[in-house]
C-alpha positions as CSV (number, residue, x, y, z in Angstrom):
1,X,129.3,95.5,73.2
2,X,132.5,96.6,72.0
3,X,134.7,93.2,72.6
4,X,138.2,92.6,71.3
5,X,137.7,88.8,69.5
6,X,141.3,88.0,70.9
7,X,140.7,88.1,74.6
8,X,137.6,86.0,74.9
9,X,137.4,82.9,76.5
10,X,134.9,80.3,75.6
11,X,133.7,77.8,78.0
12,X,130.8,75.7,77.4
13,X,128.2,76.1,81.0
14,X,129.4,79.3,83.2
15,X,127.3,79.5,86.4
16,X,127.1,82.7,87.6
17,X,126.9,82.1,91.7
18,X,128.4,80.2,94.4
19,X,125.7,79.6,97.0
20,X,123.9,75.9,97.2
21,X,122.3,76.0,93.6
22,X,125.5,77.0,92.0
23,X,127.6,74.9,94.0
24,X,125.4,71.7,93.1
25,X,125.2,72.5,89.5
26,X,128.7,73.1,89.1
27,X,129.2,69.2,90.5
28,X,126.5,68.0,87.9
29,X,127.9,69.7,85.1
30,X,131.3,68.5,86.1
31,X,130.1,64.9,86.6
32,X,129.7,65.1,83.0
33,X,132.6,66.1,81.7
34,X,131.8,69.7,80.9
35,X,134.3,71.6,82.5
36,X,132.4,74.2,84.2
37,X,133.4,76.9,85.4
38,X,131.6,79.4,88.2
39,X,132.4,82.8,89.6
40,X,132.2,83.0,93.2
41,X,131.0,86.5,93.4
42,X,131.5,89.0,96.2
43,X,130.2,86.8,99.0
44,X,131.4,82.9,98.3
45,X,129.3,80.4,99.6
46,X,126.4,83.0,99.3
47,X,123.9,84.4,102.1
48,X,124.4,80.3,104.3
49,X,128.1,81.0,104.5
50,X,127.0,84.7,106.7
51,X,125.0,82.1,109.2
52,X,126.5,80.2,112.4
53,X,124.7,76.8,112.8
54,X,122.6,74.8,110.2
55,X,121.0,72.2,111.5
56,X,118.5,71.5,108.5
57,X,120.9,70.4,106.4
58,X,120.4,66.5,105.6
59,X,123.6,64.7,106.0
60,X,125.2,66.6,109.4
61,X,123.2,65.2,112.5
62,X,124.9,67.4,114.6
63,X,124.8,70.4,112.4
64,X,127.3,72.4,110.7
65,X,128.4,75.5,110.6
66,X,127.2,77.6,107.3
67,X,130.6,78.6,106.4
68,X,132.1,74.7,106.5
69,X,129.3,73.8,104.5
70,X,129.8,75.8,101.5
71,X,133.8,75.1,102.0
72,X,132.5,71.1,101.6
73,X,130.6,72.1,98.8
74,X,133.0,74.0,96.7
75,X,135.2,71.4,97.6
76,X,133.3,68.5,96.2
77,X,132.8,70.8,92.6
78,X,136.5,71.6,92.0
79,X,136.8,67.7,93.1
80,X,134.5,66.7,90.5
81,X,136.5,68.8,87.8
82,X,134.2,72.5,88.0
83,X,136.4,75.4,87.8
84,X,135.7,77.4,90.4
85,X,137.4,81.4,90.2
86,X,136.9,84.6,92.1
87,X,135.0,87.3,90.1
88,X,132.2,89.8,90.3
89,X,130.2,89.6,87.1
90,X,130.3,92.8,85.5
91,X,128.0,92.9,81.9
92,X,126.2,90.1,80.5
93,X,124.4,90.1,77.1
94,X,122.4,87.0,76.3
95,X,120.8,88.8,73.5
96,X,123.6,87.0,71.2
97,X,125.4,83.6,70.4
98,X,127.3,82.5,72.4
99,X,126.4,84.3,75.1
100,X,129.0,87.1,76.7
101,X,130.0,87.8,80.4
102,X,132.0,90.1,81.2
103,X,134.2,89.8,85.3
104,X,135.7,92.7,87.1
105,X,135.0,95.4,84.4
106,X,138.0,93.6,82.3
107,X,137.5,90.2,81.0
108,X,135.5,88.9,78.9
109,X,134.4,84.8,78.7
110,X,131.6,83.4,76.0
111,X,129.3,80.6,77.3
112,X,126.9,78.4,75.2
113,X,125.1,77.5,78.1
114,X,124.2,79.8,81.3
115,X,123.3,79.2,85.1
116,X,122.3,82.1,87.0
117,X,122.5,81.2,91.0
118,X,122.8,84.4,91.8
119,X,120.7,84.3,94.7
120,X,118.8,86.8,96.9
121,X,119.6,89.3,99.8
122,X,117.0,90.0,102.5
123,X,115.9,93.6,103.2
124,X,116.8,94.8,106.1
125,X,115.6,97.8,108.6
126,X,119.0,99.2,108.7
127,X,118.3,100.1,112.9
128,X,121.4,100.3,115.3
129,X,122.5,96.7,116.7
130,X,120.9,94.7,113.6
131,X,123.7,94.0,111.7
132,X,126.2,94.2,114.9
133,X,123.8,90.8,116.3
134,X,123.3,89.5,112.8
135,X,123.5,85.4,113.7
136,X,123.0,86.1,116.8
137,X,119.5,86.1,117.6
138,X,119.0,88.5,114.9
139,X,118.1,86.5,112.0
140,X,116.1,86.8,108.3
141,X,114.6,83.4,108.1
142,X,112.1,82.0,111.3
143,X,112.0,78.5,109.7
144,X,115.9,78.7,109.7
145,X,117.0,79.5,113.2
146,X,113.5,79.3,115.1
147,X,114.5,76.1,117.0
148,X,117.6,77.9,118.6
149,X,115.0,79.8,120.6
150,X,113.1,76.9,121.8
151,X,110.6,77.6,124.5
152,X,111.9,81.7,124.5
153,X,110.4,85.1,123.5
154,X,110.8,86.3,120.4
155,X,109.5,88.9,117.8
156,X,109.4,89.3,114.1
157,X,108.9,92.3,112.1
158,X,106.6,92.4,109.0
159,X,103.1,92.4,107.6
160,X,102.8,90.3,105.0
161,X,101.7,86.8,104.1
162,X,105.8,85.7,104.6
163,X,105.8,87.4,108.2
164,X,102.3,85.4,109.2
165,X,103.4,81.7,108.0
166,X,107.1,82.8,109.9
167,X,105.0,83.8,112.8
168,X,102.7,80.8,113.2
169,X,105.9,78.7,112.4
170,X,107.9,80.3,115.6
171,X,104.7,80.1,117.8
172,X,104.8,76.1,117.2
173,X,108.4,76.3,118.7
174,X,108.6,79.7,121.2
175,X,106.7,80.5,124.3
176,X,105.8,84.4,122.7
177,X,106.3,86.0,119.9
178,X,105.6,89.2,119.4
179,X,104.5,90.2,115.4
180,X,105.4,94.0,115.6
181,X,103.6,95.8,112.3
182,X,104.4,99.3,111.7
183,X,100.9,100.4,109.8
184,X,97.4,99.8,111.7
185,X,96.6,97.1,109.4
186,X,98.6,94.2,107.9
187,X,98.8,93.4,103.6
188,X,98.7,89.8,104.1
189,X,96.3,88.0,102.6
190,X,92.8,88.1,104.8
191,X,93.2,84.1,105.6
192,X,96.6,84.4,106.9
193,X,95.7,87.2,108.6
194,X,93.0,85.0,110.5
195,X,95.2,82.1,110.9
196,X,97.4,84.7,113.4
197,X,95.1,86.1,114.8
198,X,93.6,82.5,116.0
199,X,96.9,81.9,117.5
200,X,97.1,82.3,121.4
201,X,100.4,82.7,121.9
202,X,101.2,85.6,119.2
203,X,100.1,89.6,119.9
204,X,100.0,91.3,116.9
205,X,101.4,95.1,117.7
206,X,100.3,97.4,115.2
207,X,101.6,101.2,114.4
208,X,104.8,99.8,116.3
209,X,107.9,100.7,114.3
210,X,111.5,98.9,116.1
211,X,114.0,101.2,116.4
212,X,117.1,99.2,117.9
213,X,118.5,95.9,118.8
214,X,119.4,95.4,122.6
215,X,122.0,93.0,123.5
216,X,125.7,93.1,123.7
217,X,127.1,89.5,122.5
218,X,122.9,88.3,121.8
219,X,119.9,89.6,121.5
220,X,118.4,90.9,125.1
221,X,115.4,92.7,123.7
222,X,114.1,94.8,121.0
223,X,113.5,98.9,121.7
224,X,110.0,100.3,120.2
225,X,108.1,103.0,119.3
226,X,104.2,102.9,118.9
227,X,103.6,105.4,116.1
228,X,100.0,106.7,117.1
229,X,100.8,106.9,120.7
230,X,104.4,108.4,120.3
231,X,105.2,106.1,123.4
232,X,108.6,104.3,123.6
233,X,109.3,100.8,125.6
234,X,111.6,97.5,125.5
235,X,110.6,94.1,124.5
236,X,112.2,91.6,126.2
237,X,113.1,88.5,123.7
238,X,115.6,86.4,122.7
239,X,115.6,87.0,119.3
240,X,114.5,89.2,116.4
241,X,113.4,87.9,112.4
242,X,113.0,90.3,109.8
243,X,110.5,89.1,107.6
244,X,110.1,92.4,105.0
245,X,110.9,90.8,101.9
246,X,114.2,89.8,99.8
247,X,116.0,91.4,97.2
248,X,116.5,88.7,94.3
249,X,119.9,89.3,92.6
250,X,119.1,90.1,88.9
251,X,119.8,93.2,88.0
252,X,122.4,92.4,85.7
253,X,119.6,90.4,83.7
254,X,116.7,93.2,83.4
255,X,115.7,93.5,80.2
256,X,117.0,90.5,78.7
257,X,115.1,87.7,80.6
258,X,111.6,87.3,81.9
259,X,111.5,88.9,85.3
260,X,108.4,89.0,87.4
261,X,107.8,92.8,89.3
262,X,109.6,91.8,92.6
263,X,112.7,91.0,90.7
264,X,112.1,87.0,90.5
265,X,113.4,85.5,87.2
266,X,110.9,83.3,85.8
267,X,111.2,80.1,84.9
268,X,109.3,77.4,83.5
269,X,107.0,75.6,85.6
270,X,108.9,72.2,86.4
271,X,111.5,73.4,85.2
272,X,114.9,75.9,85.2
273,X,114.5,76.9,81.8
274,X,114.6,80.7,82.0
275,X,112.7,82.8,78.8
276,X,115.9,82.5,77.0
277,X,117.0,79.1,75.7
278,X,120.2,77.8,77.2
279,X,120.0,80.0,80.5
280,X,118.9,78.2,83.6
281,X,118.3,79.6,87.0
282,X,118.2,78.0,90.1
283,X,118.3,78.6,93.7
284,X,116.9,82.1,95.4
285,X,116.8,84.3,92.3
286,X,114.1,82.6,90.9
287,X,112.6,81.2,94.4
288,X,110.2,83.3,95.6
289,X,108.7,80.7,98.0
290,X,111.1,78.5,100.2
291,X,114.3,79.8,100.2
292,X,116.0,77.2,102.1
293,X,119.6,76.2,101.2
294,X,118.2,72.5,100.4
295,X,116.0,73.9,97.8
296,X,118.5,75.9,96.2
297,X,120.6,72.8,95.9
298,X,118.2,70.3,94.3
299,X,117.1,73.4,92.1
300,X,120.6,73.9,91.2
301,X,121.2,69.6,89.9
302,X,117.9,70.5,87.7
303,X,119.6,73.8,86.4
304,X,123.0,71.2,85.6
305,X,120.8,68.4,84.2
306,X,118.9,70.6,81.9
307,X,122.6,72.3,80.7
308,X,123.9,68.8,80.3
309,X,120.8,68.2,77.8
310,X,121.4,71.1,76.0
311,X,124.8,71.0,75.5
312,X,124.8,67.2,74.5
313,X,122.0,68.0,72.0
314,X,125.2,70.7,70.3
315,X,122.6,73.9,70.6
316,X,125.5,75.8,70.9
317,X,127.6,78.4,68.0
């Protein structure tokens, strides 16, 4: 990269991400007098901030809305001293010393130590209503926003060993649900397969493909086609979980760190350390597993502890 020496910036810890992880790590790092600074991205606050509710959250009894939270959370980091900006990472190289990031196509800021909270973006079917009912009743995460539908009908869309453990997790909680698989056969592993199957209160509908969302302000129903038969109808539920996968954020990383073939980076186990020393990631780009916004944010205090080790043992140029 072609960089003009006079219009860098150096900083010492740039997290790169402003969900939970990065959030929490900017307040660690600021804690210890670091003077961190993090770039928000496109979507501040990350995927919580797009949700209505949280009620999982330790600390709010009577919940909180995901928006509010990550306002208390960015305010706590530029309490604590983090430098928090608006910014869409452009470019980064970590092949070189200190490392380079470039925001907005424009400028350019050296790091010595990196945290990538970048997170993750759920796939989506991309059929008419999803999106329109997103947070309301239409929803990415059954262990999130299953108890809203307490004692209701639901369904959940998916075939793999995420969609069964969301579906047995729902049944605990709903009166139906409905597991809607659009092949005549599902690629979950053959034991969670069986654990569904065992369980009363979910039918499994295979070659069904969904092709809209009913509902005007909520989710009424769910219209579907069975793919062998050709035959429409209308599910009537209260809610609708995509369980197809997620989309880890780190493109901007391929061929510079370890990354596993879904797009996960990879980090040590016990640990945030990435394949490159001083880069840390934390939170749902390197959380293939949970995905919860608690995770993320004890993930992102080990990303800041481990930064605060590195930088205090002067691995930096």
């Amino acid at each position: 990269m072609n960089v003009d020496l006079n219009t860098r910036e150096r900083v010492p810890c740039l997290i790169i991400g402003a969900g939970p992880g990065g959030y929490t790590a900017a307040i660690y790092v600021a804690r210890a007098n670091l003077k961190p600074v993090l770039y928000q991205g496109v979507l501040p606050g990350g995927q919580i901030s797009t949700t209505t509710t949280v009620e999982n959250y330790p600390g709010y009894p009577s919940g909180i809305l995901g928006p509010r939270l990550m306002e208390d959370f960015a305010l706590q980091a530029a309490n604590m001293g983090a430098e928090l900006r608006n910014g869409t990472i452009s470019k980064v190289d970590i092949t070189r010393r200190p490392f380079l990031v470039q925001i907005d196509e424009e400028t350019w800021v050296e790091a010595d130590a990196l945290i990538l909270a970048t997170g993750a973006l759920p796939k989506w079917l991309g059929i008419e209503n999803e999106d329109r009912l997103h947070g309301n009743g239409v929803s990415a995460c059954g262990i999130c926003d299953g108890f809203f539908f307490k004692n209701q009908d639901v369904a959940i869309v998916g075939a793999g060993d995420t969609a069964c453990e969301e579906a047995i997790y729902l049944s605990r909680i709903c009166s139906k649900v409905y597991m809607l698989v659009r092949k005549n056969y599902m690629k979950a592993s053959q034991v969670m397969q069986d654990r569904v199957k065992a369980v009363p209160n979910i039918e499994i509908l295979y070659n069904t493909e969904p092709l809209k969302v009913i509902g005007e302000n909520k989710v009424e129903g769910v219209h579907i086609r069975n793919t062998k038969s050709n035959t429409e109808n209308v599910l009537t539920v209260k809610a609708f979980f995509v369980a197809i996968g997620h989309i880890p954020n780190s493109n901007l990383f391929t061929g510079q760190l370890s990354i596993d073939h879904e797009g996960y980076v990879i980090t040590k186990p016990n640990s945030t350390k990435t394949s490159v020393e001083g880069v840390f990631a934390c939170g749902d780009v390197q959380d293939r597993t949970f995905r919860q916004a608690v995770v993320a944010a004890g993930s992102g205090a080990m990303a800041a502890m481990e930064a605060i080790q590195y930088l205090n043992a002067g691995i930096s140029v």
